[in-house]
C-alpha positions as CSV (number, residue, x, y, z in Angstrom):
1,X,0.0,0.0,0.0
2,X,0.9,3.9,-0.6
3,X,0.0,6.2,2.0
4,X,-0.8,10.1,1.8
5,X,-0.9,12.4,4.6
6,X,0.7,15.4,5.8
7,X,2.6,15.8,9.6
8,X,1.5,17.5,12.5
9,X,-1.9,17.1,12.3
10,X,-2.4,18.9,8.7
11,X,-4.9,17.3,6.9
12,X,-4.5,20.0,3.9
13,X,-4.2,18.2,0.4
14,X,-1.6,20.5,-0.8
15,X,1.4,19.0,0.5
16,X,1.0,15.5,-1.1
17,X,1.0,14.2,-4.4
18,X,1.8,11.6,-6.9
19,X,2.8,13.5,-10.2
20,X,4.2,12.9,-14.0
21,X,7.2,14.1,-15.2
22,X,6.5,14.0,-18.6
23,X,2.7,13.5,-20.9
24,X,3.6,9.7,-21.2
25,X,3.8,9.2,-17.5
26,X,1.5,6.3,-16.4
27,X,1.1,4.9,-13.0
28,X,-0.5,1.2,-13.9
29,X,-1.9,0.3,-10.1
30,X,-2.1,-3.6,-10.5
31,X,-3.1,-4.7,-6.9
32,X,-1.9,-2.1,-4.0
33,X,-4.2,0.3,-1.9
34,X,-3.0,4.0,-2.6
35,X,-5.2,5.5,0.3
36,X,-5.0,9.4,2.8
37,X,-5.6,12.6,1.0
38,X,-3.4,14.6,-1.3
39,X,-3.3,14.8,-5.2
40,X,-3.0,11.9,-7.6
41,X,-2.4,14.0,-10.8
42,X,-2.0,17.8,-11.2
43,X,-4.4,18.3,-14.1
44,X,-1.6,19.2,-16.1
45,X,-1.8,16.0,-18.5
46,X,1.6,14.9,-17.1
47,X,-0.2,11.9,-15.9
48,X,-2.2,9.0,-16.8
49,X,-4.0,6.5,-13.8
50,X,-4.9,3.1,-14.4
51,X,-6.2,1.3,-11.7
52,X,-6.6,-2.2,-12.3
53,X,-9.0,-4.9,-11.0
54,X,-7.1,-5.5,-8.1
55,X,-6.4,-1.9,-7.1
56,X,-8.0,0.3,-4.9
57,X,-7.6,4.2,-4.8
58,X,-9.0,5.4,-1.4
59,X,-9.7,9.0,0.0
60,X,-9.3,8.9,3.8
61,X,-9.2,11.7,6.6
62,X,-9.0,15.2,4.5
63,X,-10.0,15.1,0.5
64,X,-8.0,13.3,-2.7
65,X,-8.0,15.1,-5.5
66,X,-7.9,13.3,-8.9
67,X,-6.6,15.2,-11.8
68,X,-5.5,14.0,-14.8
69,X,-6.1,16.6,-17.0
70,X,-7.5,15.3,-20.6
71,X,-6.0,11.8,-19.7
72,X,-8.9,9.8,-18.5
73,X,-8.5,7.8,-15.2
74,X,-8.9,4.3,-16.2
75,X,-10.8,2.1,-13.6
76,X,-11.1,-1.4,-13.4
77,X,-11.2,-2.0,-9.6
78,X,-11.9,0.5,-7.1
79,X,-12.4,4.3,-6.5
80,X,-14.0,5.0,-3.1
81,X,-14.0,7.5,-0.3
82,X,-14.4,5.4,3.2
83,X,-13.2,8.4,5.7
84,X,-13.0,11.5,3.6
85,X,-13.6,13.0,-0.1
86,X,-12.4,11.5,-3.1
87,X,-13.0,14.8,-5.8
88,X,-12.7,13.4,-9.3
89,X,-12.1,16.4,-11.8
90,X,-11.8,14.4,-15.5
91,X,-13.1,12.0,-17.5
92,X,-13.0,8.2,-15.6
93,X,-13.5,4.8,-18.1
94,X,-15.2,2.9,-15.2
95,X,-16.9,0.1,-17.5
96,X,-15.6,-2.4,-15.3
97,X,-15.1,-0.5,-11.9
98,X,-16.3,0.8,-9.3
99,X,-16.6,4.0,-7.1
100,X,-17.8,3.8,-3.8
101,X,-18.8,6.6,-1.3
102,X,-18.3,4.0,1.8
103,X,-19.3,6.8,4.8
104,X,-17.5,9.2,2.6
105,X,-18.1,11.7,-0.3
106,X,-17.6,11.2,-3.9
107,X,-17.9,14.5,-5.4
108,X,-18.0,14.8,-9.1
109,X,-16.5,17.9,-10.1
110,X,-16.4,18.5,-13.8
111,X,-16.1,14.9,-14.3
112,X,-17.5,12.1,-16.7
113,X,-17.9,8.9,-15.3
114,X,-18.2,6.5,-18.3
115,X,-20.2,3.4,-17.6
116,X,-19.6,0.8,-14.7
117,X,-21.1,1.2,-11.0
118,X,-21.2,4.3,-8.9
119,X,-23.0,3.8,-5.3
120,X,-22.4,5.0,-2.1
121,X,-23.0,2.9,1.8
122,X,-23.3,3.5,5.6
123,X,-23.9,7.5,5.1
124,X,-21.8,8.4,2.0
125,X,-22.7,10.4,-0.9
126,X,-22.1,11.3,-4.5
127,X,-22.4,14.9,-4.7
128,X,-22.0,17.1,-8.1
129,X,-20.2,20.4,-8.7
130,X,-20.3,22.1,-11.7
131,X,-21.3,20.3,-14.6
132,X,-20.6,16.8,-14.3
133,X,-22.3,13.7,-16.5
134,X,-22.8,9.9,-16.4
135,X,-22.4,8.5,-19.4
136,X,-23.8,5.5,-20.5
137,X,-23.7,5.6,-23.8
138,X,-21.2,2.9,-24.9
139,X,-21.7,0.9,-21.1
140,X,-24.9,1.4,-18.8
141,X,-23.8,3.3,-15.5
142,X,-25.2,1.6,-12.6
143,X,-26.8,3.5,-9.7
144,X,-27.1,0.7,-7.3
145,X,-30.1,0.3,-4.5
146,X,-29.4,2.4,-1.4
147,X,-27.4,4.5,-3.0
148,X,-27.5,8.8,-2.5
149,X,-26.4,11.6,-5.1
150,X,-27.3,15.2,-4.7
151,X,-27.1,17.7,-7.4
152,X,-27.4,21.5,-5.5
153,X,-28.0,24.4,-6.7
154,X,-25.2,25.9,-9.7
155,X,-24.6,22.6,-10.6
156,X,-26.0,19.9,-13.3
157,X,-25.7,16.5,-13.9
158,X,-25.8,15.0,-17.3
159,X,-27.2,12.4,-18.2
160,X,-26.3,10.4,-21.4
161,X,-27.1,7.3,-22.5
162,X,-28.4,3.8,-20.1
163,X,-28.8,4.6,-16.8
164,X,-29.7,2.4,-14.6
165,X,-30.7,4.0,-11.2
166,X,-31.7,2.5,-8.2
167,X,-30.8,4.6,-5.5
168,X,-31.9,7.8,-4.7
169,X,-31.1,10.9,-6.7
170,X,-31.9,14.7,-5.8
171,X,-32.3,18.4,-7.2
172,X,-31.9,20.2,-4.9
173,X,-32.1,24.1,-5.9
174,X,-31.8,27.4,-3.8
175,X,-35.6,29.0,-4.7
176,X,-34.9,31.8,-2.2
177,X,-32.2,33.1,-4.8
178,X,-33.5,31.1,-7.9
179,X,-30.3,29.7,-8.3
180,X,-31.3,26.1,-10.0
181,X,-30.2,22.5,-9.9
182,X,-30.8,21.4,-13.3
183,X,-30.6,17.4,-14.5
184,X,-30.3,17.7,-18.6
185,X,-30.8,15.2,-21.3
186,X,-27.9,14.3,-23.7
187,X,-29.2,12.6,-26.7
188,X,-31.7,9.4,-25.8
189,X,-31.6,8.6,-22.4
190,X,-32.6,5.1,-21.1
191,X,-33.7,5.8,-17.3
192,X,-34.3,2.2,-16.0
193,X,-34.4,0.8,-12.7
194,X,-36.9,1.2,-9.6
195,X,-35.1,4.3,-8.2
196,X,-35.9,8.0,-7.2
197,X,-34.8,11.2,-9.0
198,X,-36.7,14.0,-6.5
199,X,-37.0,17.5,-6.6
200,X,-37.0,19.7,-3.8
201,X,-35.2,23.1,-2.5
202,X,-32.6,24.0,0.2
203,X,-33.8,27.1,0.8
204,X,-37.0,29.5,0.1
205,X,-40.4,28.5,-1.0
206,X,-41.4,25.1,-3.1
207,X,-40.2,27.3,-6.2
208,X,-41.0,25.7,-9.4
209,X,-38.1,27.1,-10.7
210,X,-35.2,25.5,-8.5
211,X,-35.1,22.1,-10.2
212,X,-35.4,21.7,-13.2
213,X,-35.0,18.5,-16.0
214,X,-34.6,19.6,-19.5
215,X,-33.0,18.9,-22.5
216,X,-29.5,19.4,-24.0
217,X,-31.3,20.4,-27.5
218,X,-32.9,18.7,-30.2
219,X,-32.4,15.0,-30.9
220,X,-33.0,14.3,-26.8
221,X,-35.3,12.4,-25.2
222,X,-35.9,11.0,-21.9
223,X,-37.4,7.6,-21.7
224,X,-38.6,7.0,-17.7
225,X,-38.9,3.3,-17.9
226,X,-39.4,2.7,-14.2
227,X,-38.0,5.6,-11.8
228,X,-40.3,7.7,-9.7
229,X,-39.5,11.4,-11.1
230,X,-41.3,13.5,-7.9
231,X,-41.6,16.6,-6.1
232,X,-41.6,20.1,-7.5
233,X,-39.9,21.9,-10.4
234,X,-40.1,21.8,-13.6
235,X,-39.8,19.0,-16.8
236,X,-38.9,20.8,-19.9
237,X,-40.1,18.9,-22.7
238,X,-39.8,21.7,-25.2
239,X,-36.1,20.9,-25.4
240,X,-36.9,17.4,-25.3
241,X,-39.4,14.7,-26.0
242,X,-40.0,12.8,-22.9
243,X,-41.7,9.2,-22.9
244,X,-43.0,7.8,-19.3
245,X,-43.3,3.9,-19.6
246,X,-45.8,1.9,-17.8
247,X,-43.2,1.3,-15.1
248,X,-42.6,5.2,-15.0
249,X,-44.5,7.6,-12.3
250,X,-44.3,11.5,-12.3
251,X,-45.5,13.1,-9.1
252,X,-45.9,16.5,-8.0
253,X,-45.6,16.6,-4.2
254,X,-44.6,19.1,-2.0
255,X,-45.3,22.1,-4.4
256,X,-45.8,22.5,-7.7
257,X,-44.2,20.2,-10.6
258,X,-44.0,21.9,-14.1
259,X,-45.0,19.1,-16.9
260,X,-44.5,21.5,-20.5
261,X,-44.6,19.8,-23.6
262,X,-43.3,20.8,-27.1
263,X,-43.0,20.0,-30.8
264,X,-44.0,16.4,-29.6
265,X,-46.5,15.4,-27.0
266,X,-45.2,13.9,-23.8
267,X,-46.1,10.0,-24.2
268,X,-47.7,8.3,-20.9
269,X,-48.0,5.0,-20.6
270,X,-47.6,5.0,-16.9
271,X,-48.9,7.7,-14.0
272,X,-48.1,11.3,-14.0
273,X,-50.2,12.6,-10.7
274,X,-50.1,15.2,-8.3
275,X,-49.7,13.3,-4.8
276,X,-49.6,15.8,-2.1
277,X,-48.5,18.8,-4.3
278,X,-49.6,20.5,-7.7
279,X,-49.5,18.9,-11.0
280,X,-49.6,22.1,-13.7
281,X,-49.4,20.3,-17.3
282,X,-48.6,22.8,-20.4
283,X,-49.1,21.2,-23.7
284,X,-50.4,18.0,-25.3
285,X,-49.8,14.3,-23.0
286,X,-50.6,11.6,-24.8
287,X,-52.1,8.5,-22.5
288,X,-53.4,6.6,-25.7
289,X,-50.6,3.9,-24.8
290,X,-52.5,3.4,-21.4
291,X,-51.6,6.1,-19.4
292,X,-53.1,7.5,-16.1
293,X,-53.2,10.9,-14.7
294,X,-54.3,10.7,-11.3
295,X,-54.6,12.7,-8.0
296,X,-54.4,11.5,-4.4
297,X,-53.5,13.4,-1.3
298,X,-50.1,12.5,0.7
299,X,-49.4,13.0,3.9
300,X,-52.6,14.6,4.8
301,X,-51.9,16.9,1.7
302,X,-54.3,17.0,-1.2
303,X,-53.3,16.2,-4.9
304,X,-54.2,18.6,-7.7
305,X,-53.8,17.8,-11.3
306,X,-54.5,21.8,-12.9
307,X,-54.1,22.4,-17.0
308,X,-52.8,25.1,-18.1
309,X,-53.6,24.9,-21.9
310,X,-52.9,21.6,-22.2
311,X,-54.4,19.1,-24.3
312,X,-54.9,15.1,-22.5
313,X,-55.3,12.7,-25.3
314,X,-56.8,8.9,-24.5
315,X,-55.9,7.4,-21.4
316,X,-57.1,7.7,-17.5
317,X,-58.8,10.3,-15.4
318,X,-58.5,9.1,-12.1
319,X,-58.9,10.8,-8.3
């Protein structure tokens, strides 16, 4: 194993670091533990990581920073944070790895994880800063169950690709300032899994313009084909066309939840409700495929479905 660590008690990440010397420098970690806090990489290209099957790169006490610059980090085994913060800044293949926020914080900062599993355990999280993506557009990235990421507010997370979530993700924007968190759309995304993406805001009131999910531009589309999208913001469908499968449920709860559809209808063949909040739909939904819209209260808290202009086409009327 490799420690990192500064004396006398300073857990700064400055003082530490495990550098290139030249833009072909490659550290090939076959099977030891490179764990403490400090920098692997200086963002200055100077270094390439490759962390095999058997490795394990882990953040403890203070934060590891992972910069490689326009090198990707190259993951086959493990990236995790068990005691502190493991920031990764670039691009990381992770098709066959693995990071892990095991009681500690994975933050995403202006990084790409590409494929493989991301999860966190026992009170860890994956946060994002910036504008960071999964992509899963040449390998699915897994989400696994129990599993927490938080986007805040000035920050978005891309999506791209097969996703397969089934943990618990957040928006979680500042209403009081109307600063959002925003989830966007890259090309078609495949959301699968049973998990969570809610909506909610640190501060102020239940603000439908906090959290918002919209789309990178034309050409994307967000198929839901069994997450639970809920709470209150906004789903932009005018820069996207977004498709809820029979597996798929949109709930406003808590506030209001914007539903606005564009050149193309939004396509139900699951349940888009308001539960406990307001649903305000804007456009055409389509619920020919066997779609319900639905109310119910939660939590003591009535439902209200409310259109706005909009235009519901076959499917279910249900309270």
């Amino acid at each position: 194993s490799v420690a990192l660590g500064g004396g006398n008690g300073d857990n700064s990440p400055s003082g530490q670091a495990i550098t290139g010397t030249a833009a072909d420098g490659t550290l090939d970690n076959i099977d030891n533990t490179l764990s403490g806090f400090g920098y692997i990489g200086t963002g200055d290209d100077k270094l390439t990581l490759v962390n095999q099957a058997g490795g394990t790169v882990d953040a403890t006490t203070s934060t590891l920073i992972v910069s490689t610059g326009s090198n990707a980090v190259i993951n086959h085994g493990l990236l995790e944070a068990t005691s502190g913060e493991l920031s990764l800044k670039e691009t990381v293949a992770n098709a066959s790895g693995t990071i892990l926020a095991d009681a500690g914080i994975v933050q995403l900062f202006e990084a790409s994880i590409d494929g493989g599993v991301l999860a966190s355990k026992d009170g860890g999280s994956v946060s994002i800063a910036g504008s960071s993506t999964l992509d899963g557009s040449a390998h699915p990235v897994t989400f696994i169950s129990g599993s927490y990421l938080e986007a805040d507010a000035d920050s978005t997370l891309l999506l791209q690709g097969t996703v397969i979530n089934d943990g618990y993700m957040t928006l979680r924007g500042d209403a009081l300032n109307t600063i959002a968190a925003v989830a966007q759309i890259v090309g078609t995304v495949a959301l699968a899994g049973n998990g969570a993406i809610a909506l909610d805001s640190i501060f102020g009131a239940a603000s439908s313009l906090a959290q918002v999910i919209n789309g990178a531009g034309p050409g994307s589309e967000l198929d839901n084909i069994g997450n639970t999208i809920s709470g209150y913001g906004s789903i932009d469908a005018t820069s996207m066309a977004l498709v809820n499968e029979a597996a798929g449920t949109i709930a406003a709860s808590g506030g209001t939840l914007v539903v606005t559809s564009g050149a193309s209808p939004v396509i139900n063949r699951g349940t888009i409700e308001g539960a406990g909040g307001t649903l305000l739909l804007q456009g055409v939904v389509d619920g020919t495929g066997g779609g319900t819209i639905a109310t119910h209260p939660l939590d003591g808290v009535s439902g209200i479905v409310a259109l706005d202009g909009a235009t519901l086409r076959g499917g279910t009327l249900a309270t």
